[in-house]
C-alpha positions as CSV (number, residue, x, y, z in Angstrom):
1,X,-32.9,-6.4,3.7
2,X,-30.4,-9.0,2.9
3,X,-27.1,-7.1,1.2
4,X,-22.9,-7.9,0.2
5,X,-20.4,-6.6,1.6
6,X,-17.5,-5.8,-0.9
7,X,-14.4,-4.8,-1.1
8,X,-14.2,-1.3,-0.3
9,X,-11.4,1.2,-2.6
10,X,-9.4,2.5,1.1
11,X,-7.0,4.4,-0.8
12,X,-6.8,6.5,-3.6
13,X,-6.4,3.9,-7.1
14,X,-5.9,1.2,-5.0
15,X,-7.3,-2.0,-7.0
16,X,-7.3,-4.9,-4.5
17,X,-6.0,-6.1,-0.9
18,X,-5.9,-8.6,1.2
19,X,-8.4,-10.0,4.0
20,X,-6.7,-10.1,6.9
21,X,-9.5,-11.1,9.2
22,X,-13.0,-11.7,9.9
23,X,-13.4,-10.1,13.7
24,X,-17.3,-11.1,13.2
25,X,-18.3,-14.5,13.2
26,X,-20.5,-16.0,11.0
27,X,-24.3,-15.5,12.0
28,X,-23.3,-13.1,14.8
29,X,-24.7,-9.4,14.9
30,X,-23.3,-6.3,15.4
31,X,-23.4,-2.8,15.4
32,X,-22.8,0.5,13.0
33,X,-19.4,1.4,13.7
34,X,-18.2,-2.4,14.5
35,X,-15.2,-3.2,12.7
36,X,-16.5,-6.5,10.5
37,X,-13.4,-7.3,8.2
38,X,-10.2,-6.1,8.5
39,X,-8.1,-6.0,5.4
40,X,-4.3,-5.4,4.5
41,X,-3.4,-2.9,1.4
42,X,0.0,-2.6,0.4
43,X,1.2,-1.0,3.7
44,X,-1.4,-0.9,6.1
45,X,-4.1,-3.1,7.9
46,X,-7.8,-1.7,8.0
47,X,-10.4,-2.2,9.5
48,X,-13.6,-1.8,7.3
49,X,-16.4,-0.4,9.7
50,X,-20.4,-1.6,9.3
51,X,-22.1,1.5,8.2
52,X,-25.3,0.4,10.0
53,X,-26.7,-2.6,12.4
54,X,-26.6,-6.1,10.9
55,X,-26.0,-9.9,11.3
56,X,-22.7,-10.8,9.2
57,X,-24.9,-14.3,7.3
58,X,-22.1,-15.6,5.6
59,X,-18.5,-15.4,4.5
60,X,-17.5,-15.1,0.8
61,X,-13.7,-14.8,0.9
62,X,-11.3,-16.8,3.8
63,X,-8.6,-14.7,5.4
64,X,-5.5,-14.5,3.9
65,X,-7.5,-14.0,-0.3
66,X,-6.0,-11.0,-2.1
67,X,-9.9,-9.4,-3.0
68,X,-10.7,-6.7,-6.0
69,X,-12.1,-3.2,-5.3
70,X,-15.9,-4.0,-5.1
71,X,-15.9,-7.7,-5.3
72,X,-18.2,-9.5,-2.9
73,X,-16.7,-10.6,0.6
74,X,-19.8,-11.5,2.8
75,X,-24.1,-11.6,2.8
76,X,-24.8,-8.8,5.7
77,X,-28.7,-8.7,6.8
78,X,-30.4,-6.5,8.4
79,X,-31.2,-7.0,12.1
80,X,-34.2,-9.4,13.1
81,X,-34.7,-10.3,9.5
82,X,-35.1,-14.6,9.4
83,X,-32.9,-16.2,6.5
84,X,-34.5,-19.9,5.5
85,X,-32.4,-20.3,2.5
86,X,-29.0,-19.0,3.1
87,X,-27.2,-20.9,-0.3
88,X,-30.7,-19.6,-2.6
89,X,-30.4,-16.1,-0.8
90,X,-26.7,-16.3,-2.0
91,X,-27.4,-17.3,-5.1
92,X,-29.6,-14.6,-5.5
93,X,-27.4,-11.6,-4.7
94,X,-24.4,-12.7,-6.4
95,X,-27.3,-13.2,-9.9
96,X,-28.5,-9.8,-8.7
97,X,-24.7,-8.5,-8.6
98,X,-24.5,-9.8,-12.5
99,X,-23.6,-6.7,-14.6
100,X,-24.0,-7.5,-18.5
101,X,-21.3,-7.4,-21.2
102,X,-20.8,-3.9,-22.1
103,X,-23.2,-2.3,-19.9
104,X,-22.3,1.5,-18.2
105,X,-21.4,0.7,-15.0
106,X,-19.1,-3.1,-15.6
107,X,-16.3,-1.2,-14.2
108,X,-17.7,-0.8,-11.3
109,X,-17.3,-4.4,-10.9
110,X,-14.3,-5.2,-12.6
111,X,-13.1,-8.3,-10.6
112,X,-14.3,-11.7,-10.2
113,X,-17.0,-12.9,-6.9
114,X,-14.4,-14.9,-5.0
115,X,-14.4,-18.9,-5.6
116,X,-15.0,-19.5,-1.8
117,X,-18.8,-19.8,-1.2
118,X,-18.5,-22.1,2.0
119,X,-21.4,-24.5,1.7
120,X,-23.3,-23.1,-1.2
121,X,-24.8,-25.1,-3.1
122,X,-24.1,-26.9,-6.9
123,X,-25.2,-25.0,-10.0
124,X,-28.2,-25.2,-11.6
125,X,-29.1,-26.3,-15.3
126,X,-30.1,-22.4,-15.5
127,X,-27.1,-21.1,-13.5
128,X,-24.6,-23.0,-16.1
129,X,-26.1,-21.7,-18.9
130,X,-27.4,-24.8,-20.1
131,X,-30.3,-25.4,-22.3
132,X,-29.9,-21.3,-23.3
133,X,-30.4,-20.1,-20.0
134,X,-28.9,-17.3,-18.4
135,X,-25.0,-17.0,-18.2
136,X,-23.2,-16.1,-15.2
137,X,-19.9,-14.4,-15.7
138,X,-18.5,-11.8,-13.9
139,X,-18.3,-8.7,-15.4
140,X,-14.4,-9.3,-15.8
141,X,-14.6,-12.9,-17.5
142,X,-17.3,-11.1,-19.9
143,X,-14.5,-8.4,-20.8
144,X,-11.8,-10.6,-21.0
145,X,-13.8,-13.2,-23.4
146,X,-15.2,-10.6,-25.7
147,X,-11.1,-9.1,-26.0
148,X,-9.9,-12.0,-26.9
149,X,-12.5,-13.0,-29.3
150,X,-14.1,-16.3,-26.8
151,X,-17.7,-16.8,-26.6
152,X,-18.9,-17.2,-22.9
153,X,-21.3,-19.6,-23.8
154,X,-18.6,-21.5,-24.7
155,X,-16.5,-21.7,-21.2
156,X,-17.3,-23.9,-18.4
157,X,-17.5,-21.7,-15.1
158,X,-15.4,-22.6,-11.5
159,X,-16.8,-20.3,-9.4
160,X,-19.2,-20.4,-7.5
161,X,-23.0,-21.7,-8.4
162,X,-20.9,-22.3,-11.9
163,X,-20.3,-18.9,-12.7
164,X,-17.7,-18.2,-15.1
165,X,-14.6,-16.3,-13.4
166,X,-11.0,-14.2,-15.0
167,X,-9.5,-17.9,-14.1
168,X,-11.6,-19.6,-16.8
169,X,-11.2,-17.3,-19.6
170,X,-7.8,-17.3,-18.6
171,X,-7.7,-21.3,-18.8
172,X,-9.2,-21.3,-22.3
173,X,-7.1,-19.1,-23.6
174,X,-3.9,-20.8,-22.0
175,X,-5.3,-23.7,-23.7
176,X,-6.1,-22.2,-27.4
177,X,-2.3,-20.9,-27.6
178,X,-1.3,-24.4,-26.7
179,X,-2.7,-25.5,-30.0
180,X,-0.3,-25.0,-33.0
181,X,-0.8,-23.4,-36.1
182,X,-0.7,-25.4,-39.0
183,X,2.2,-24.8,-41.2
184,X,1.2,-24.2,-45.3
185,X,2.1,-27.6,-46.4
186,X,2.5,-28.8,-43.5
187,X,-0.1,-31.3,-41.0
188,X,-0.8,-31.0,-37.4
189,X,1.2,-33.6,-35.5
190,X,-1.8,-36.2,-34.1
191,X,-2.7,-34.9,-30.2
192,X,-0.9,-36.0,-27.7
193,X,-2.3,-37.8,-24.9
194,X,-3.9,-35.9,-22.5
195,X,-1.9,-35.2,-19.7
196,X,-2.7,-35.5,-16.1
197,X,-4.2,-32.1,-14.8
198,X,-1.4,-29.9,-13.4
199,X,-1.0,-28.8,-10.1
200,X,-1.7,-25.2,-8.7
201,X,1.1,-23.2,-9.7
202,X,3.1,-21.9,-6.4
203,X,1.6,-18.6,-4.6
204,X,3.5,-15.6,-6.0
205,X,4.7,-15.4,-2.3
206,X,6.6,-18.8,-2.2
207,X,10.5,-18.3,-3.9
208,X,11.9,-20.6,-5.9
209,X,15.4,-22.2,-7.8
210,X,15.0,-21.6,-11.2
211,X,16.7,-25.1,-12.2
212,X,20.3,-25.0,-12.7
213,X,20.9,-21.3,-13.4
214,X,22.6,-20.9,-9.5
215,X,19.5,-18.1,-8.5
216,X,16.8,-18.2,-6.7
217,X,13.8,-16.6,-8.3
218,X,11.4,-14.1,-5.5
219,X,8.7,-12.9,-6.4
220,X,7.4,-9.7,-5.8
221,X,5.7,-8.6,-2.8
222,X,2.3,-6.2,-2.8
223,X,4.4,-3.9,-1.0
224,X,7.9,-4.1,-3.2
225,X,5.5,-3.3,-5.8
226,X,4.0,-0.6,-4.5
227,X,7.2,0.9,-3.5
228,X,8.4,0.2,-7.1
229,X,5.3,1.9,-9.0
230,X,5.5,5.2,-6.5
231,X,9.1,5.6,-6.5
232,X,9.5,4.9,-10.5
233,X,6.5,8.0,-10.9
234,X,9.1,9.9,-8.8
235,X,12.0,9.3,-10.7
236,X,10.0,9.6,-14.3
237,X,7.7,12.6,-13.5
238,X,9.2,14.8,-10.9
239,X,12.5,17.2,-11.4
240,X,14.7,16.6,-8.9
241,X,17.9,19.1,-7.7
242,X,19.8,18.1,-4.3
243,X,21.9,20.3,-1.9
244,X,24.2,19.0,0.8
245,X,25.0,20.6,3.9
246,X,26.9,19.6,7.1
247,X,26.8,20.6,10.6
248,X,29.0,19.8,14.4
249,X,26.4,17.9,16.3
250,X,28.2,17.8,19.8
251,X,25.8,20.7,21.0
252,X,23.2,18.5,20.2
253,X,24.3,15.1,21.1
254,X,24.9,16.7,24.7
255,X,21.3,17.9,24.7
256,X,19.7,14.6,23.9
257,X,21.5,13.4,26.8
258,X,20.4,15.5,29.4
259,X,16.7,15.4,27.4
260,X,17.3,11.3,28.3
261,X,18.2,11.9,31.7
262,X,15.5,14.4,32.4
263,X,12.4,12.6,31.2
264,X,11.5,8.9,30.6
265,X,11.1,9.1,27.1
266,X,14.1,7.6,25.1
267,X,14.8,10.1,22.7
268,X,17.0,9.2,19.6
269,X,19.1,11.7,17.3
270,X,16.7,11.0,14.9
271,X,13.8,12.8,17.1
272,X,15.6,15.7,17.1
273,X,16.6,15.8,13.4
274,X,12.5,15.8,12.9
275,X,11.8,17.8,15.6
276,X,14.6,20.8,13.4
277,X,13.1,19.9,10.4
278,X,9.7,20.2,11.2
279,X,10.6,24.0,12.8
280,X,12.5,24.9,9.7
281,X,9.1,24.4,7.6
282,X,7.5,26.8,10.6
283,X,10.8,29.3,9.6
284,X,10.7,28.8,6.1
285,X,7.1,27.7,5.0
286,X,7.2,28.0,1.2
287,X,8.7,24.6,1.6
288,X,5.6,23.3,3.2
289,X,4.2,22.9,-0.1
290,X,2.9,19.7,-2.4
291,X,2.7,20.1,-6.6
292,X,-0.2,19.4,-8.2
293,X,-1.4,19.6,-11.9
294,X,-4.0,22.6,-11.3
295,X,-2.2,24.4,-8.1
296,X,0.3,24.5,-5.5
297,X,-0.9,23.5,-2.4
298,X,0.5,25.2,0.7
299,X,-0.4,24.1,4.1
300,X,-0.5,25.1,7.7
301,X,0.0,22.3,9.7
302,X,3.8,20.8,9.2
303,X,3.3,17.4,9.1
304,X,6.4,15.4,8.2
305,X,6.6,11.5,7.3
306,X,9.8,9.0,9.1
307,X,10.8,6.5,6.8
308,X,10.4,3.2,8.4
309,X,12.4,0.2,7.0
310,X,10.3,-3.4,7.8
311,X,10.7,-6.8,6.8
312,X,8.7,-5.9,3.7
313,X,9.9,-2.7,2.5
314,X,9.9,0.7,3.2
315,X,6.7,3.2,5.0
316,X,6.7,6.3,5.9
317,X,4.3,6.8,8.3
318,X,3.5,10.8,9.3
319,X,4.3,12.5,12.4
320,X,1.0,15.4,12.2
321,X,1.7,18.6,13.7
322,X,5.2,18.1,14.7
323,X,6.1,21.5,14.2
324,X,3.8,21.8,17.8
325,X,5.6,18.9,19.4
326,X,7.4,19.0,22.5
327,X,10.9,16.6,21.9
328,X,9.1,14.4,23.9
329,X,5.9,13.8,22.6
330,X,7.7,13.5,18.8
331,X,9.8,10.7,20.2
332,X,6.6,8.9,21.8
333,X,4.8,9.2,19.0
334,X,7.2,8.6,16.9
335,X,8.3,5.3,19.0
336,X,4.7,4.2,18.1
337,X,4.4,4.4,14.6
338,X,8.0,2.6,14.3
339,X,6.9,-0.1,16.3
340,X,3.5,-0.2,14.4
341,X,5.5,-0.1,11.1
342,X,7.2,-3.2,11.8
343,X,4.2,-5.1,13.3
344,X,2.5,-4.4,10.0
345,X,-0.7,-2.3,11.9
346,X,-0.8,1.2,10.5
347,X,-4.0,2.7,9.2
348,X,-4.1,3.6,5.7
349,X,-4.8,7.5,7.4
350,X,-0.9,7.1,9.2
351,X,0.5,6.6,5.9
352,X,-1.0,9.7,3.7
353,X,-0.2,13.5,3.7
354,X,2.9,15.1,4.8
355,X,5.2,17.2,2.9
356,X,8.5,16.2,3.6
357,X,10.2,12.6,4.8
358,X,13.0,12.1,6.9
359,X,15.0,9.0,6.2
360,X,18.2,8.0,8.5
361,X,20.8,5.9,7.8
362,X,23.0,6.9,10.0
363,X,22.4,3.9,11.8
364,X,23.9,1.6,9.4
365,X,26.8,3.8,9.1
366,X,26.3,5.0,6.1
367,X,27.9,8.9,6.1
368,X,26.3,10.4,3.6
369,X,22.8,9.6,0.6
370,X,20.5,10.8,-1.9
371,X,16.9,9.6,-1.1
372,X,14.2,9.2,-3.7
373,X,11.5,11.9,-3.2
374,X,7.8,10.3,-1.8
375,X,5.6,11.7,-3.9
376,X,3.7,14.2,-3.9
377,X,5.9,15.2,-1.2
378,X,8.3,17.8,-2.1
379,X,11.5,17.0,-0.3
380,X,13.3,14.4,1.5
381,X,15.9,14.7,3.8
382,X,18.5,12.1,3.9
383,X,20.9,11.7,7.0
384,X,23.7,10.1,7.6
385,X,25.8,8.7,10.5
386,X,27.4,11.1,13.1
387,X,31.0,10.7,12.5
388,X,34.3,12.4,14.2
389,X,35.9,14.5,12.6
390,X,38.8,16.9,11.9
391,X,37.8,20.7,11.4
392,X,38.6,24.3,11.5
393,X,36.7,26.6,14.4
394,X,38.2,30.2,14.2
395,X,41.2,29.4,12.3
396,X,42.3,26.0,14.6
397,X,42.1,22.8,14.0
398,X,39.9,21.0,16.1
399,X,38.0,17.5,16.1
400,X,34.0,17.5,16.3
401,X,31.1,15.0,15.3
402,X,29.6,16.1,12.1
403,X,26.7,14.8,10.8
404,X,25.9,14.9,6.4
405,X,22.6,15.8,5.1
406,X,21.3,15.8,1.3
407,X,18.0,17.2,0.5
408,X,16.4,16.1,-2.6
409,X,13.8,19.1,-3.9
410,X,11.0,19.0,-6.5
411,X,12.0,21.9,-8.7
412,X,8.4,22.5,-9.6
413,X,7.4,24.1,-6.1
414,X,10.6,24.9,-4.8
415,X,13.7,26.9,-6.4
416,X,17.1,26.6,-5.3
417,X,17.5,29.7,-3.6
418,X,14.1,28.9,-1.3
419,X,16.2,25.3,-0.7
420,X,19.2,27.1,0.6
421,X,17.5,29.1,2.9
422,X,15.7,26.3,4.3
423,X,19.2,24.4,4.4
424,X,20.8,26.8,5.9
425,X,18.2,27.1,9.1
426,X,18.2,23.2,9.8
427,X,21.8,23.8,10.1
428,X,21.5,26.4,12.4
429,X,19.2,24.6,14.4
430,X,21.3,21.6,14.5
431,X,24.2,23.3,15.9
432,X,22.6,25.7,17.8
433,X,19.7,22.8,18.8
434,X,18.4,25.0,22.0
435,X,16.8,26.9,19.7
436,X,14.7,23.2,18.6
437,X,13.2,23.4,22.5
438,X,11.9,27.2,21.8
């Protein structure tokens, strides 16, 4: 039986993404399992599996559409089942997908049925809601009518088979606030003639010179504004305390050489820094802990997240069971998810869990930072560059490479003195790092 593919939620409150591609053709068939859309959230690309055999009938949303949680993206039908009247049968389940103003379950449909209905066919007397037939609205458009005191009857619909969409309420209303209010004493000025429709405003991905003010005006991506909303819950709901600690890194600069020349895995400072961490939270595993409302969750595993920086912002895909890493195997799969991170093709899965994030940038030069915790992580470890130095071993004056580290705690699992232990082994580790290939 002939059924719509929507939009499904891929991660915890997320509320819409983007469709990336259709790797199913229209009218072709395929299999449970088969990957038949693949969509982009705010830092990963998914692909959304069939959940049983089918023929993909038509497309409801073109690549590239930024789709609600739930909305309609494609008629699936089952396999052998004969289709006379694609545009009727469409017309049918997007009636059938109608949810009434105020019923139980409208938020289960909150968003608009995309505008694209490739070839479907013009709306009906009874699909406009003309001569007191039927209205179509989508369960949004209903909501946001009855909020702002319109009358659906009264709107004309865009989308498809004339079905009124959040665009058309939004249009009325743009268009009653254009109206002024009449003065007490005062007439309306005679209407204007009416102007020639305006063009589409610009996507909210396109910048823009904001006239003569000297700036140029960017608007936010999905993923600066999902960095935003997480890292503003960080700074508003979690406690944070920070400790600093520095260690000589020769040792271990002089064993990720000989780790280099060993094996033909290219393995960066950074590897190693993840690869200590990750056996701290083996030494010390009250820090391997995440805060929630009802209980504190201890885990394990020792799973620990490497901040990536991309073209679009910052991810932090996970490294799982690092702890149980060779160097080796940390730096490949590490060297995976980097490259992933910056090509934009990490599953939703590579992004989630973790308790603690490293973030480096020592790279840029930067000697020393405070990072912003990743919630509901419970640390994050910021490093910074490896620098020469002058210092004091046994009393002498000496010059070594020490490398800064500041780790930012959530007071809420973890107390200061639990922080200082755990501190105080990475630093061990670091400049003792044989101890890191134990």
């Amino acid at each position: 039986m002939a059924s719509l593919l929507r939009m499904p939620e891929i991660s915890a409150n997320m509320v819409e993404a983007v469709l990336n591609e259709w790797p199913v053709a229209e009218s072709a068939a395929f299999a449970a399992g088969d990957p038949i859309a693949t969509v982009e959230t705010d830092k990963a690309v998914v692909d959304v599996p069939a959940e049983s055999d089918g023929v993909l009938v038509r497309f409801l949303v073109e690549p590239g559409k930024a789709v609600s949680v739930g909305t309609p993206m494609a008629v699936l039908a089952a396999p052998g089942e004969v289709i006379d009247d694609v545009d009727g049968l469409v017309a049918l389940l997007l009636g059938a997908d109608e949810t009434p103003a105020g019923s139980a379950d409208s938020s289960a449909a909150a968003e608009d049925v995309p505008d694209l209905l490739a070839g479907s066919s013009t709306a009906t007397p009874a699909e406009s809601g003309l001569s007191g037939a039927r209205i179509f609205a989508s369960p949004l458009a209903r909501r946001l009518a009855r909020e702002n005191g319109l009358r659906v009857e009264d709107l004309s619909g865009t989308g498809p088979n004339g079905r009124i969409v959040r665009d058309d309420v939004r249009r009325a209303l743009s268009e009653r606030s254009a109206v002024p209010i009449e003065a007490p004493g005062q007439p309306l000025p005679a209407p204007a003639a009416s102007p020639a429709p305006a063009a589409s405003p610009a996507p909210a991905e396109t910048a823009r010179v904001a006239g003569e003010s000297g700036y140029e005006v960017v608007p936010h991506s999905r993923m600066r504004r999902a960095i935003a909303t997480r890292l503003a819950e960080s700074a508003r709901e979690t406690p944070v305390f920070t400790i600093r600690g520095s260690a000589r890194v020769d040792a271990l600069l002089a064993l990720r050489a000989q780790l280099n020349e060993a094996t033909d895995v290219k393995i960066s400072l950074n590897d190693l820094i993840v690869a200590a961490a990750a056996r701290t939270h083996v030494a010390v595993p009250d820090m391997n802990v995440v805060w929630t409302a009802d209980a504190l969750h201890r885990f394990r595993d020792v799973d620990v997240s490497v901040a990536v920086a991309t073209d679009k912002g910052l991810v932090t895909p996970v490294v799982r069971r690092a702890s149980e890493m060779t160097v080796s195997a940390l730096a490949r799969t590490s060297a995976d998810l980097v490259a992933r991170a910056r090509d934009g093709r990490l599953r939703q899965d590579e992004l989630e869990g973790g308790t603690l994030t490293v973030t480096n940038l020592g790279v840029f030069g930067t000697e020393e930072f405070t990072a912003v915790i990743n919630p509901p992580q419970a640390a994050i470890l910021a490093v910074g560059a490896a620098r020469q130095e002058a210092v004091v071993i046994d009393g002498q004056l000496a010059v070594a490479t020490v490398l800064r580290v500041t780790l930012s705690i959530d007071h809420r699992p973890v107390d200061g003195a639990l922080a200082a232990r755990w501190m105080a082994h990475f630093l061990g580790l670091l400049e003792t790092p044989v101890r890191i290939l134990a």
